[in-house]
N, C-alpha and C positions, 0 to 999 in steps of 0.2 A: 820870335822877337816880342819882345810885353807890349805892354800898351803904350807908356812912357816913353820909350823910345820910338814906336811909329808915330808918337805926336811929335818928336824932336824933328823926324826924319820930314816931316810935313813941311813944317815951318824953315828946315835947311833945305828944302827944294823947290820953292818957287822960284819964277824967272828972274825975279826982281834982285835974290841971294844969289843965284850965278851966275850972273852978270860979272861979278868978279872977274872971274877966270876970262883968259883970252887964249886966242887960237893957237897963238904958240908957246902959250904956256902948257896946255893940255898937248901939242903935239911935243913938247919933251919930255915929258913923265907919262905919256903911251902913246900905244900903236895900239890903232883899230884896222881892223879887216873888214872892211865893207860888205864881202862879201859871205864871211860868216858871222859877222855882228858882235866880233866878241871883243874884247880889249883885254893889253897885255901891258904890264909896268915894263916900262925903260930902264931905270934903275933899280938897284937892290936898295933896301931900307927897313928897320927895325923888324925883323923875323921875315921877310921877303926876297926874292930873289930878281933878280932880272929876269927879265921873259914870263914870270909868273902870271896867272889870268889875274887880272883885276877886276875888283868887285864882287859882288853876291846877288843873288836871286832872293828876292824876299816871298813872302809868303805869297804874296801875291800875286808873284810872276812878274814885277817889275827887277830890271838889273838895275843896282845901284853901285857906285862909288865911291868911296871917301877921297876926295881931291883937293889941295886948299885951302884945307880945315872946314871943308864945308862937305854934305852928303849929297849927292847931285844923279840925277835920272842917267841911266847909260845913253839913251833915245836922244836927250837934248845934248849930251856929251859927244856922239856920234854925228847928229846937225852940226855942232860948233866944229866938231873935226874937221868935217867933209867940205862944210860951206864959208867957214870963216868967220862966222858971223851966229851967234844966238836966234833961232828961231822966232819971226812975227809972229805968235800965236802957239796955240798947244800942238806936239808932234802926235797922231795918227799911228797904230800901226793897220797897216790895211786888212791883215791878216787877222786880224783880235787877239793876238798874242803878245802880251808884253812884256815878252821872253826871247824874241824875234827882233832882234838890234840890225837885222841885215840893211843896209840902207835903201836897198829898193822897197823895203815893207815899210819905210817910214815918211810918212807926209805933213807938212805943214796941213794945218786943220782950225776949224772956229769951233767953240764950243760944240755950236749946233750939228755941224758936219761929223763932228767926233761922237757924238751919241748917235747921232741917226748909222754911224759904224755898229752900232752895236751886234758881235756876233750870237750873244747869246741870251738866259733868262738871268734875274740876280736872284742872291741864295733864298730869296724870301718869295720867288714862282714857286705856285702851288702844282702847275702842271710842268714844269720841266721844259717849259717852251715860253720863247718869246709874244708878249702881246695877246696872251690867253690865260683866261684865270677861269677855274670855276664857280661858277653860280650856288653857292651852298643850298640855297633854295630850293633853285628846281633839278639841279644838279648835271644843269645843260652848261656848255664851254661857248665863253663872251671873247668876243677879239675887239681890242682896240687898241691905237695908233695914235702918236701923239703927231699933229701938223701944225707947223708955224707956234707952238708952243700948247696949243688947245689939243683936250684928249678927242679923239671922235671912235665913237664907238661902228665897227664894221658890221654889227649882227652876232645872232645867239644861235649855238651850232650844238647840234648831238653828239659831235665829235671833237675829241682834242685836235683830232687832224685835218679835219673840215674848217675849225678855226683858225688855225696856223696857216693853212692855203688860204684864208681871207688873209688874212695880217701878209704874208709876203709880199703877195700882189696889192696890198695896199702902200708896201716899203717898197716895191719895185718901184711903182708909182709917182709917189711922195718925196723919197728920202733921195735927192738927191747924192747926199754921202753915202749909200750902202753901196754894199759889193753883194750882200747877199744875193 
């Protein structure tokens, strides 16, 4: 998908744009399975069948939908299903997959909670791990943890792996939201 349209898909998916949709309007144009997380159109319509899966998988790893003229998260689509109601706050997967729609892997979450989820490093870790960057310098491995929104630095380690066991135990610790 270009760029163009992940900025369109942005701005059709905040809470504030699906809001729209109500609960029974989404339960007549699909069926979600809770327990495998997927959804399936009810009706056929313009090259679609009944029962066909709805949605796509974006690069991402987010499922999205076209529903109501609008493009809307499967996660917040699945809350509205299951709960009747649009999500207070951002949905969680507990699991760090956001490919994983099943509804026990999905939680009502606050900003905070939802990154302190974080499973894994972003594409711009130099080590391939969470909370561990190297020291270009001395070319020892720094671990540190962000708390209450401040970074704190755990210590400088000889190891990628000596620093990551500081960072866990410091997210074991800290982070109330991790499952790690």
């Amino acid at each position: 998908m270009d760029k163009q349209k992940m900025g369109l898909l942005r701005k059709n998916c905040p809470v504030e744009t699906t809001k729209h949709l109500t609960q029974a309007q989404v339960l007549d144009q699909l069926y979600y399975n809770p327990d495998m997380g997927t959804f399936l159109w009810r009706h056929g319509a313009k090259g679609r069948k009944a029962w066909d899966r709805a949605g796509y998988t974006r690069a991402d790893g987010y499922v999205v939908l076209h529903i109501g003229g609008r493009y809307c998260y499967g996660h917040r689509l699945a809350w509205l299903y299951m709960h009747g109601e649009w999500p207070n706050g951002l949905i969680d997967h507990i699991d760090g997959n956001p490919s994983n729609n099943v509804l026990s892997n999905l939680r009502v979450a606050t900003k905070r909670s939802n990154a302190e989820n974080m499973k894994g490093p972003t594409s711009a870790s130099s080590t391939g791990r969470l909370g561990v960057f190297k020291d270009t310098r001395s070319g020892k491995f720094v671990s540190q943890i962000r708390i209450n929104g401040k970074r704190k630095s755990l210590g400088v380690f000889a190891s990628v792996d000596a620093a990551y066991d500081a960072y866990l135990a410091a997210k074991r610790a800290f982070h109330s939201g991790s499952l790690l």
